[in-house]
C-alpha positions as CSV (number, residue, x, y, z in Angstrom):
1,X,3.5,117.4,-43.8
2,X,5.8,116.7,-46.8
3,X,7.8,113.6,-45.0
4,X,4.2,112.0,-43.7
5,X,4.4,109.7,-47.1
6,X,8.1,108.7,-46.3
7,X,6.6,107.3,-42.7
8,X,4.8,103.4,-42.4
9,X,1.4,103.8,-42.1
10,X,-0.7,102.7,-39.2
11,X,-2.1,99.7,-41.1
12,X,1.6,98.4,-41.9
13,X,2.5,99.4,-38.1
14,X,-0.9,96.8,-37.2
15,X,0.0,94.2,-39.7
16,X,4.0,93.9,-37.9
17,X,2.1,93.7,-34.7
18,X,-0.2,91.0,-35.5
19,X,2.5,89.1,-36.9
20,X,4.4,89.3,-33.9
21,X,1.9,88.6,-31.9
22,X,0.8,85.3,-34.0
23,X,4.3,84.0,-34.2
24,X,4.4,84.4,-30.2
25,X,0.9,82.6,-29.6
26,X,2.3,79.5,-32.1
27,X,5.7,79.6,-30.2
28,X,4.0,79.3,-26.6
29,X,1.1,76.8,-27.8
30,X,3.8,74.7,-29.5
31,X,5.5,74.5,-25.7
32,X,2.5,73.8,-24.1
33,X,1.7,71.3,-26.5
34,X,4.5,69.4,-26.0
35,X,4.2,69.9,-22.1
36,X,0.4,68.2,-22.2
37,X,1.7,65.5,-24.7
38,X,4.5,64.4,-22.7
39,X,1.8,64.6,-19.8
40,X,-0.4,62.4,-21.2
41,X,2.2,60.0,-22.5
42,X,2.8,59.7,-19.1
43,X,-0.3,59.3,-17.6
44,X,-0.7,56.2,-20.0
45,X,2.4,54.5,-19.0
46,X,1.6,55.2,-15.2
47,X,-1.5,53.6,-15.6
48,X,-2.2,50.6,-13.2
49,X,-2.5,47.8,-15.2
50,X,0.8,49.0,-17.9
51,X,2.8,50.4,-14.6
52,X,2.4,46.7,-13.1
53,X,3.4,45.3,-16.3
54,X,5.9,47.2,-16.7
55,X,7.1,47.0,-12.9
56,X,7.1,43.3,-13.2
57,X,9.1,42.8,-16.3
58,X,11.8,45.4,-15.4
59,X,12.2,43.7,-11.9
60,X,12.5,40.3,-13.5
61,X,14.5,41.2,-16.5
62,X,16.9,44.1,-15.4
63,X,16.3,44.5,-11.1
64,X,16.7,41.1,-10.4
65,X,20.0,40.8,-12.3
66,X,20.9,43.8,-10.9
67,X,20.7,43.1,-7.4
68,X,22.2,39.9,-7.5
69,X,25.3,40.5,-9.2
70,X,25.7,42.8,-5.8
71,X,24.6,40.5,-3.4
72,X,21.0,40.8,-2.8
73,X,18.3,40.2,-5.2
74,X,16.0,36.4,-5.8
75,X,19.5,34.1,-6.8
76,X,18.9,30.1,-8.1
77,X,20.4,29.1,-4.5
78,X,18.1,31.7,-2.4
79,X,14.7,30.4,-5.0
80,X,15.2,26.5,-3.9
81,X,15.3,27.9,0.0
82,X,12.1,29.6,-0.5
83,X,10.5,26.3,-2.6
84,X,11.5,24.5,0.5
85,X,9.4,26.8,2.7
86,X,6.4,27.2,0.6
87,X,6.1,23.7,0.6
88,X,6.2,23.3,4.4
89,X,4.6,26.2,5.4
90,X,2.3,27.6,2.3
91,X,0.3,30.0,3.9
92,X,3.3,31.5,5.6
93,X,5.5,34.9,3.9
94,X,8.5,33.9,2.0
95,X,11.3,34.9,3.6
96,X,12.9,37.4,1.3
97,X,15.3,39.6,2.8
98,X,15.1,42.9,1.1
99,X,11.4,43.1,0.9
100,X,9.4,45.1,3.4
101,X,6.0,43.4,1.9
102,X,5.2,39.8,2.4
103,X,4.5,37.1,-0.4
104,X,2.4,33.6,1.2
105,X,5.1,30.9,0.1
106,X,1.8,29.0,-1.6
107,X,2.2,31.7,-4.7
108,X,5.5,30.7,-5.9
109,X,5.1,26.6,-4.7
110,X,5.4,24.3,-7.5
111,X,6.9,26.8,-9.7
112,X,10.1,27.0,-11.6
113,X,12.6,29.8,-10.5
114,X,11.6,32.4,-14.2
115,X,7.6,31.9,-12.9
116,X,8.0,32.5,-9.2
117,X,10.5,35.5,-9.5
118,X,7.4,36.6,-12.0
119,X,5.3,36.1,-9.1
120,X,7.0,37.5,-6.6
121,X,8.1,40.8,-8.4
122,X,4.4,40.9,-9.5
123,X,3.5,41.6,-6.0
124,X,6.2,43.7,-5.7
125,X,5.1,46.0,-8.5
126,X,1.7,45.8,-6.9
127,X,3.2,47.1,-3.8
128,X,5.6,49.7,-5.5
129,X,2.1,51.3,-7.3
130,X,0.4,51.5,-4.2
131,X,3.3,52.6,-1.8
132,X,6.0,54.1,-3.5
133,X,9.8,52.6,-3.5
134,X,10.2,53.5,0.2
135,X,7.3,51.3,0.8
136,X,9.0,48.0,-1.1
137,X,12.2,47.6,-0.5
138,X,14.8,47.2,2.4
139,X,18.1,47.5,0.6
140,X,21.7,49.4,1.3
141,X,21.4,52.9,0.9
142,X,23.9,52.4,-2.6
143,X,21.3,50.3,-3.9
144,X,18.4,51.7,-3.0
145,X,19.4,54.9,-5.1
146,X,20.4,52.6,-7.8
147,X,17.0,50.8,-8.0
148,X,14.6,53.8,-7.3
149,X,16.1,56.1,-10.1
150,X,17.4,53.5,-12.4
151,X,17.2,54.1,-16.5
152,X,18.9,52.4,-18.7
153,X,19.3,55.6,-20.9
154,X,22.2,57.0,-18.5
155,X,25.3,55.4,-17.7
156,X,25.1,54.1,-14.4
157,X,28.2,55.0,-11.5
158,X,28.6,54.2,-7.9
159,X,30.3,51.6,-8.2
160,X,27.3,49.4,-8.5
161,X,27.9,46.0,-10.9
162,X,25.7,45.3,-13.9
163,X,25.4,42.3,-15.4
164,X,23.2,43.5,-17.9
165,X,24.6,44.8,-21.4
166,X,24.0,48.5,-22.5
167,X,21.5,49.8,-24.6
168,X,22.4,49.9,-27.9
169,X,20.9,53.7,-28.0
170,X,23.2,56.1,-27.2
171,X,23.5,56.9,-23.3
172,X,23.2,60.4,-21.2
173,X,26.0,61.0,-18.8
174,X,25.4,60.3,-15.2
175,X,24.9,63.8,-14.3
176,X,21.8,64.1,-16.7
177,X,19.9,61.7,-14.5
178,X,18.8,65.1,-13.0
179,X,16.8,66.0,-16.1
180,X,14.9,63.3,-16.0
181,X,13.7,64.4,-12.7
182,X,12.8,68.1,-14.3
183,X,10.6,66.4,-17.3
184,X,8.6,64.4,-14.6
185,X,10.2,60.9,-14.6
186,X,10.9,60.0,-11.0
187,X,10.8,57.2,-8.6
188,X,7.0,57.8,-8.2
189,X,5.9,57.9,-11.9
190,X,5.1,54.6,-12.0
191,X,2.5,54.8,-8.6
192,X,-1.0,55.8,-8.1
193,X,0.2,59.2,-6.9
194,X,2.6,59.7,-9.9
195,X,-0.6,58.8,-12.2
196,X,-2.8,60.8,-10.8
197,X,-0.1,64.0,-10.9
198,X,0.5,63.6,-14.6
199,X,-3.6,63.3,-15.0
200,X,-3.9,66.7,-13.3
201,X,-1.2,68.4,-15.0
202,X,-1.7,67.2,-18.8
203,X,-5.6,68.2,-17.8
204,X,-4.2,72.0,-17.3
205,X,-2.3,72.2,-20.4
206,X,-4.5,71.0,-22.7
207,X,-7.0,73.6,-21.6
208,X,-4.1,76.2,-21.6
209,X,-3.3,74.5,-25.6
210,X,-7.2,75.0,-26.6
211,X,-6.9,78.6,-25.7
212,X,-3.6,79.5,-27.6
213,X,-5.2,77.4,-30.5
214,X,-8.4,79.3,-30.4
215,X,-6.6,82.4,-30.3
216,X,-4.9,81.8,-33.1
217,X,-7.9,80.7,-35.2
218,X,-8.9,83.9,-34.3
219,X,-6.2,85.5,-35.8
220,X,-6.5,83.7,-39.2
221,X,-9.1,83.6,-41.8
222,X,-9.8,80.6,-44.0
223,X,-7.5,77.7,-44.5
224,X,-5.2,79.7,-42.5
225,X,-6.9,78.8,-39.5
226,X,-6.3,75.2,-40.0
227,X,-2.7,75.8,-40.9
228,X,-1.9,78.0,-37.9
229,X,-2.6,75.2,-35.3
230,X,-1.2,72.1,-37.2
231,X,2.5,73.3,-37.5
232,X,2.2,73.8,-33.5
233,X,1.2,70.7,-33.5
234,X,3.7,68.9,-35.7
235,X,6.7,70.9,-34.1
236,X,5.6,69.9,-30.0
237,X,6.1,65.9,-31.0
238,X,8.1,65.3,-34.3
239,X,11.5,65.3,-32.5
240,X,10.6,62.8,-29.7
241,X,8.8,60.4,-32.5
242,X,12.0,60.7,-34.8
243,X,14.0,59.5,-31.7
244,X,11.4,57.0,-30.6
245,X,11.7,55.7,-34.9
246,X,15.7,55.6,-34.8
247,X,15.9,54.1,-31.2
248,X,13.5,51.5,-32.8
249,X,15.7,50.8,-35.7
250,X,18.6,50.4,-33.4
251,X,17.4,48.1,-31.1
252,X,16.5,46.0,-34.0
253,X,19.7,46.0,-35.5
254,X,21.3,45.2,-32.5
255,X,18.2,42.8,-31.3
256,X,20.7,40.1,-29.3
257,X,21.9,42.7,-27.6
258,X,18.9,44.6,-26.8
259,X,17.0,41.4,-25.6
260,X,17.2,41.5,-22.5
261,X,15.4,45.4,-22.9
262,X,13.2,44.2,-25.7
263,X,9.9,43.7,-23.4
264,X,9.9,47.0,-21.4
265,X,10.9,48.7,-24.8
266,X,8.1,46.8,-26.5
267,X,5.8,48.2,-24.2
268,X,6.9,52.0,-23.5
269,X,6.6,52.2,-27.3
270,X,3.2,50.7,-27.0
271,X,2.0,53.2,-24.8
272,X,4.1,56.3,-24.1
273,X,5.7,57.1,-28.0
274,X,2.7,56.3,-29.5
275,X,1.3,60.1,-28.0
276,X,3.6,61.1,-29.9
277,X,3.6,59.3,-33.1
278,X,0.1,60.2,-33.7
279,X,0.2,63.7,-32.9
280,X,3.4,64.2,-35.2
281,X,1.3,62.3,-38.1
282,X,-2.4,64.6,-37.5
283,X,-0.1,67.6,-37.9
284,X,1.6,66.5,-40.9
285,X,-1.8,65.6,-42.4
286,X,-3.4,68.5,-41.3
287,X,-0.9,70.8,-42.7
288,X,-1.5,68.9,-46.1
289,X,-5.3,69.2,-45.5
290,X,-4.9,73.0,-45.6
291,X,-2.6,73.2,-48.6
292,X,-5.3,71.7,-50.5
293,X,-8.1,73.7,-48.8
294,X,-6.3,76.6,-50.4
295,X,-5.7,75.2,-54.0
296,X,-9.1,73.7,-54.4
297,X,-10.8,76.1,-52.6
298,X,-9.0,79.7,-52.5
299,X,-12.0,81.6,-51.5
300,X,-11.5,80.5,-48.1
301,X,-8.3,82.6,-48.1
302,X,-8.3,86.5,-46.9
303,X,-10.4,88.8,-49.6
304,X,-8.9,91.6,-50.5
305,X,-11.7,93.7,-49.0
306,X,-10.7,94.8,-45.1
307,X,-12.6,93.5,-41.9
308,X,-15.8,94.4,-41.6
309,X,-16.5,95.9,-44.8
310,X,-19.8,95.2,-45.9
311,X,-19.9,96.8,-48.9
312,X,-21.4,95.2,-52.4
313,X,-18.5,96.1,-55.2
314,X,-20.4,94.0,-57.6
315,X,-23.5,95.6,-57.2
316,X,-21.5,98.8,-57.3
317,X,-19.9,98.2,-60.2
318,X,-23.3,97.6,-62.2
319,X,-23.8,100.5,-64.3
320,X,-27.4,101.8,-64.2
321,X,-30.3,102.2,-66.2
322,X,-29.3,103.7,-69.3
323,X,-25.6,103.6,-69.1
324,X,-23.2,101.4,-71.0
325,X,-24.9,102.3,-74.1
326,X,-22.4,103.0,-77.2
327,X,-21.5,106.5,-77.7
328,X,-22.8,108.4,-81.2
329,X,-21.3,111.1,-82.6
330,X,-19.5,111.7,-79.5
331,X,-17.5,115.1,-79.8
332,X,-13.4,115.5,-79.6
333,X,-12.5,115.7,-76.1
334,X,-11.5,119.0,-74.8
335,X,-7.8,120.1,-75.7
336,X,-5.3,119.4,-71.8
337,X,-2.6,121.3,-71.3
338,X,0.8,120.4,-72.4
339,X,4.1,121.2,-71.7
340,X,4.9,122.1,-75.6
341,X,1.1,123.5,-76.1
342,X,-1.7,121.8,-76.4
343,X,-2.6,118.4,-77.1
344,X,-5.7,116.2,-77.6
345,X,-6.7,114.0,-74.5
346,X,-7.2,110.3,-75.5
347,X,-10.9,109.3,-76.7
348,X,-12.8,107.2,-74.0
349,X,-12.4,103.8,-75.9
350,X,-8.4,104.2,-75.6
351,X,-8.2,104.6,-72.2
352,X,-7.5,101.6,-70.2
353,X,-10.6,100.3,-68.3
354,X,-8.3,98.8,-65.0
355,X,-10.3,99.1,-62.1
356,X,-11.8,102.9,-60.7
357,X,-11.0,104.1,-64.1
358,X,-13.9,105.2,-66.4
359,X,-15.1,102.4,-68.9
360,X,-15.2,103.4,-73.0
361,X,-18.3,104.2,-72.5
362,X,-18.5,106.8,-69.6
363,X,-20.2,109.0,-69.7
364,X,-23.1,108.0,-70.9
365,X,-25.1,109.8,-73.5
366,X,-29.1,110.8,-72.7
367,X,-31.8,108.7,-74.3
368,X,-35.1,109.0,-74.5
369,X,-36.2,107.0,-71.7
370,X,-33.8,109.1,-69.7
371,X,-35.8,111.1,-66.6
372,X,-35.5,114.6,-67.3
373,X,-34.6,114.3,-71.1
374,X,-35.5,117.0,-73.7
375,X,-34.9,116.4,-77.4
376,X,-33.0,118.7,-79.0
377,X,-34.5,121.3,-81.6
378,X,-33.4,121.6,-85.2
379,X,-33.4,124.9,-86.7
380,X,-31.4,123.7,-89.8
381,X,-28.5,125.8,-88.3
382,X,-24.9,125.2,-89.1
383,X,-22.9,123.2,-86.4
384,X,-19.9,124.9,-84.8
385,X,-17.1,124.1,-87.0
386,X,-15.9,120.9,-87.2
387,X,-18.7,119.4,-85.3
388,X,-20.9,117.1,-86.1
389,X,-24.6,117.9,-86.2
390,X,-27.1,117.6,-82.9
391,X,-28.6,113.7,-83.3
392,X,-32.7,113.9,-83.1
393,X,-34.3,111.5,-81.6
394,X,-38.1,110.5,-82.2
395,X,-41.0,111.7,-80.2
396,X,-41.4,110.1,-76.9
397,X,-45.2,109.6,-75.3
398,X,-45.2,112.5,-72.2
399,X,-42.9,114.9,-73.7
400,X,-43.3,117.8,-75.9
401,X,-42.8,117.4,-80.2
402,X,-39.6,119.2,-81.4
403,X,-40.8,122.6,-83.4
404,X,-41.6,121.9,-86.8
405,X,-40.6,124.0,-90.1
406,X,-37.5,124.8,-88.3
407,X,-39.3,127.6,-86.5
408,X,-38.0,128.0,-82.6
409,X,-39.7,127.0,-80.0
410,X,-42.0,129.2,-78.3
411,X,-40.2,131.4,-75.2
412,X,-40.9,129.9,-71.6
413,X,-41.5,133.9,-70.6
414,X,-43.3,135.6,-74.0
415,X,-42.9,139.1,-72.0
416,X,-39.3,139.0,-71.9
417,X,-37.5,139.6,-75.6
418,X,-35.2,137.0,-76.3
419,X,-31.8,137.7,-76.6
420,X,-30.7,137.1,-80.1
């Protein structure tokens, strides 16, 4: 029983559990948080009316291009063929080669070649929402690969020619192309079915976020609480933003370069980083919100008292009626044993008064008004030596006088003799 002191006690053994446990629920929520962000940063950009947009400038500004410099695509010489038809035949479809949907040649008649490639890839991006890439285009295998999973964030191989400059942001080998797959960006995220995919899923993980969060309010008392769910929050989203605020920089550093990407950039910052930017910013603020909370307010933090402990210390600590009162004539305390004799124990208003120990003026001394109290007699005889004398008190109403003429008071039991 000796070694039980040297051994952690079961509160300490609690406290190392709770705090594993809380550093587990922040780890997972900040994972799922940054699963249902990227979710619904997605399900913005996939959107019908952004996708569209987006479809149609990327096909215009960087598919086009593409396709021509390898012998398909909407060239200057194939545009005037197709002016030509529209204006004979205008409710006939254009005949474009490596498109499986039909445009009427009355859409692009009249119109210079930059407005009726808008045109026509702006029905192609209708198409491409509603039916996928296999529903839009009729191209060689090589290039159908190319233009289903192209990004211009990995450096592009096959052999395929691009007129287009690189992204002045640095570029993920080819073989990462896969890892854009894993984090959800495939041929299909820009369709109905993609946007509807990333609705469902971001749904799920935001419900799966608000019970980690909840959990760990639960674990925290005060400003804690507050505290416990922003740096989640902060930590799911500040590295994407940070890259979303440098690739911004770069691009306008390098703004002749990046031109032809400025649109599609433009608007995927618009829509898909700003998930991001804002939730990095609430948990920033928030954190700051609860660092004041517990400066201006530190009663919100943990008391010192243990759960459920109802107890009143204040009302405890109030002495009662009668108590407090100075001490008179208070008498030496009683000699304590010491190692080289005897020596005299400290008098009550030289002891410390930290908490649980005795104030100056404990014990208190009766009074009058005490229940119970009996004033002491006087019979004129000689205190113990070295004493002080008993103190009288007056008469009280309800209690018997003290004897008078220093006779003693008459016996309780007259038949019994006193003892002298």
């Amino acid at each position: 029983r000796g070694k039980s002191a040297d051994r952690p006690s079961m509160d300490t053994f609690a406290s190392k559990i709770k705090a594993s446990a809380e550093r587990f629920v922040a780890f997972a929520l900040a994972l799922v948080l940054l699963g249902a962000l990227w979710s619904t940063a997605l399900g913005r950009l996939s959107e019908q009316s952004t996708a569209e947009t987006l479809l149609t400038r990327a096909g215009t500004d960087i598919i086009n291009p593409l396709l021509t410099a390898n012998d398909s695509g909407i060239g200057e010489t194939l545009y005037q063929q197709l002016q030509s038809t529209a204006k004979a035949k205008p409710n006939a479809a254009l005949p474009i080669g490596f498109l499986k949907i039909s445009v009427p040649g009355k859409a692009i008649a009249g119109k210079s070649f930059a407005d009726g490639s808008r045109v026509i890839y702006a029905a192609i991006a209708d198409a491409y929402y509603r039916l996928g890439p296999a529903g839009v285009f009729a191209l060689p295998a090589q290039l159908q690969s190319v233009v289903s999973g192209y990004t211009p964030f990995v450096q592009q191989t096959g052999g395929v020619k691009s007129p287009l400059p690189n992204l002045p942001i640095p570029q993920l080998p080819a073989f990462a192309s896969q890892l854009y797959t894993a984090v959800g960006i495939t041929p299909t995220t820009l369709t109905a079915e993609g946007h509807a995919t990333n609705t469902a899923r971001s749904l799920w993980l935001w419900i799966i976020a608000g019970v980690l969060a909840l959990a760990l309010v639960l674990m925290n008392r005060g400003w804690d609480r507050l505290w416990s769910v922003a740096w989640p929050l902060f930590h799911s989203s500040w590295h994407i933003a940070l890259f979303g605020l440098l690739a911004t920089v770069l691009v306008n550093v390098k703004s002749a370069q990046a031109a032809p990407y400025l649109p599609i950039l433009t608007l995927i910052s618009g829509t898909f980083m700003t998930v991001f930017y804002i939730s990095a910013g609430l948990g920033i603020a928030l954190v700051i919100v609860s660092l004041v909370g517990n400066r201006v307010a530190p009663a919100g933090k943990a008391s010192a008292a243990p759960h459920g402990d109802t107890r009143d210390y204040a009302a405890e600590a109030t002495p009662a009626a009668g108590y407090g009162r100075p001490v008179v004539n208070a008498q030496p305390a009683s000699p304590e044993p010491h190692a080289g004799g005897y020596r005299a124990a400290p008098a009550y208003d030289e002891r410390p008064t930290t908490p649980g120990y005795p104030s100056p003026n404990y014990p208190p001394q009766p009074t009058p008004d005490a229940p119970g109290y009996y004033p002491p007699s006087q019979y004129g005889q000689q205190s113990p030596q070295g004493y002080p004398p008993p103190q009288a008190y007056p008469p009280q109403p309800g209690y018997p006088p003290p004897p008078a003429n220093d006779e003693p008071p008459t016996p309780r039991y007259p038949e019994y003799p006193q003892r002298p």
